[in-house]
Structure formats: structure tokens, C-alpha cells
C-alpha positions in Angstrom: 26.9 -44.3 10.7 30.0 -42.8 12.3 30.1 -39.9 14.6 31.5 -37.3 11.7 28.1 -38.3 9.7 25.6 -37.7 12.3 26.8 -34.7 13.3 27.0 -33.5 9.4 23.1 -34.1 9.5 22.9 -32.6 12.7 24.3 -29.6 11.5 22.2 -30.1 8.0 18.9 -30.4 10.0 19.3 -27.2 11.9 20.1 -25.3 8.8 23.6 -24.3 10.1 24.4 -24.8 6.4 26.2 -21.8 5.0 25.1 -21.0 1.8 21.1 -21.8 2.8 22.0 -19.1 5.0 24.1 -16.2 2.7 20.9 -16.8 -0.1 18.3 -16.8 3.2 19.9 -13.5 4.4 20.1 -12.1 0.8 16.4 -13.0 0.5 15.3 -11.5 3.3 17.3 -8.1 2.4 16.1 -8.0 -0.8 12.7 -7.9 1.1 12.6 -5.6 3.3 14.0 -2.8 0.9 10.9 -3.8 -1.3 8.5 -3.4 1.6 10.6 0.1 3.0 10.4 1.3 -0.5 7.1 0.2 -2.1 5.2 1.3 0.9 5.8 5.0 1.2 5.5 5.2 -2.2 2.4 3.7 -2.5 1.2 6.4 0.4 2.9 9.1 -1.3 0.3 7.9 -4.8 -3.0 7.2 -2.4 -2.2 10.8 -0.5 -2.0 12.3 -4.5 -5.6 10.6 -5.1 -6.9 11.7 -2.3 -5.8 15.1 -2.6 -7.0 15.2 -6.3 -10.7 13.9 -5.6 -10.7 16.5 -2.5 -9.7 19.2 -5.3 -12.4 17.9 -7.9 -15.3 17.6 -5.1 -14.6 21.1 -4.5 -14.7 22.5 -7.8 -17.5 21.0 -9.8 -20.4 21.7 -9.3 -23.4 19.3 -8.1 -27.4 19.1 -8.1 -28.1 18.8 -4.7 -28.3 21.3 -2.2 -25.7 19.4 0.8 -24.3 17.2 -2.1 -20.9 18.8 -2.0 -20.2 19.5 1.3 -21.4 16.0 1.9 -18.8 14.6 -0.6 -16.3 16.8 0.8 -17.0 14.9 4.3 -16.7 11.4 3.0 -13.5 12.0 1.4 -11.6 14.2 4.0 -13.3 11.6 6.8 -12.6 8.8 4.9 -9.2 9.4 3.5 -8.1 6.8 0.7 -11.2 4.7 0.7 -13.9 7.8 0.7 -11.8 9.5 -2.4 -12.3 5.7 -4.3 -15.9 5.5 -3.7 -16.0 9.8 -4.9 -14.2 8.5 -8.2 -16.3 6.0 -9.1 -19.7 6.7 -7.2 -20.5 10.8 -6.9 -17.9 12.2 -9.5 -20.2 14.7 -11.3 -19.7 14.8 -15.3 -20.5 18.7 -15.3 -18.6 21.8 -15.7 -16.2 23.1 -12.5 -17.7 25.7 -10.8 
């Protein structure tokens, strides 16, 4: 192996290979504007949710006497996570009001 070779797989081995690098780079932009977009909007969508199940826990109506303003604690304490457990755990079926 002459000197030209080794230092070819020199250069191989430390990924000083061009076009490993433009697809690398192109990769790793391609990332990040999926991560700086998806992630706002995905707070923008949980902030709607929770803003919705706040709404709903305020207007309907429930059995209990501290039932609501128990709800209302758990989701505005809570944020994202107390609104999920609301939807699917306390959500009255009645009539607002």
C-alpha cells in the first residue's frame, strides 16, 4: 500500500468524504425544521385541548357538590395531561348549564 492509498482511507475513515457530508448536512437540516415546526404546532393543538376541556368543565353541569370546581383544578393545575384525563375520565354526558 502506497502513501496516496493510506491517506485515501485515512481521509475515508474520518468521514472527510464530501458527499457523506452534503447528504449528512442535508439530513440534519431537514431535521431540525421538522423538530422547529412540528413542536409549536403540536403546543399550539395541546393549548386548544386544553382550553376546550377548561370551557366544557365550566359549562356542563355535574352531580356533585365540589365536582366542578374540582375538575376545573385538575385541568387548569394540570395543563395538557389533567384536560386528557377530564376527556376521558369526568366529562359529564348531560346538558351545559
Amino acid at each position: 500500500m502506497d502513501l496516496a492509498q493510506s491517506e485515501c482511507l485515512l481521509l475515508l475513515a474520518q468521514n472527510n468524504n464530501p458527499a457523506y457530508d452534503a447528504g449528512y448536512q442535508a439530513g440534519y437540516a431537514i431535521g431540525q425544521l421538522l423538530f422547529c415546526c412540528c413542536i409549536p404546532l403540536l403546543g399550539i393543538v395541546f393549548f386548544a385541548f386544553w382550553l376546550w376541556m377548561l370551557i366544557d368543565c365550566c359549562t356542563k353541569t355535574f352531580p356533585g357538590e365540589n365536582e366542578k370546581t374540582v375538575w376545573i383544578l385538575v385541568i387548569a393545575l394540570t395543563g395538557a395531561i389533567g384536560a386528557l384525563i377530564y376527556f376521558f375520565v369526568g366529562r359529564p354526558k348531560g346538558t351545559p348549564g
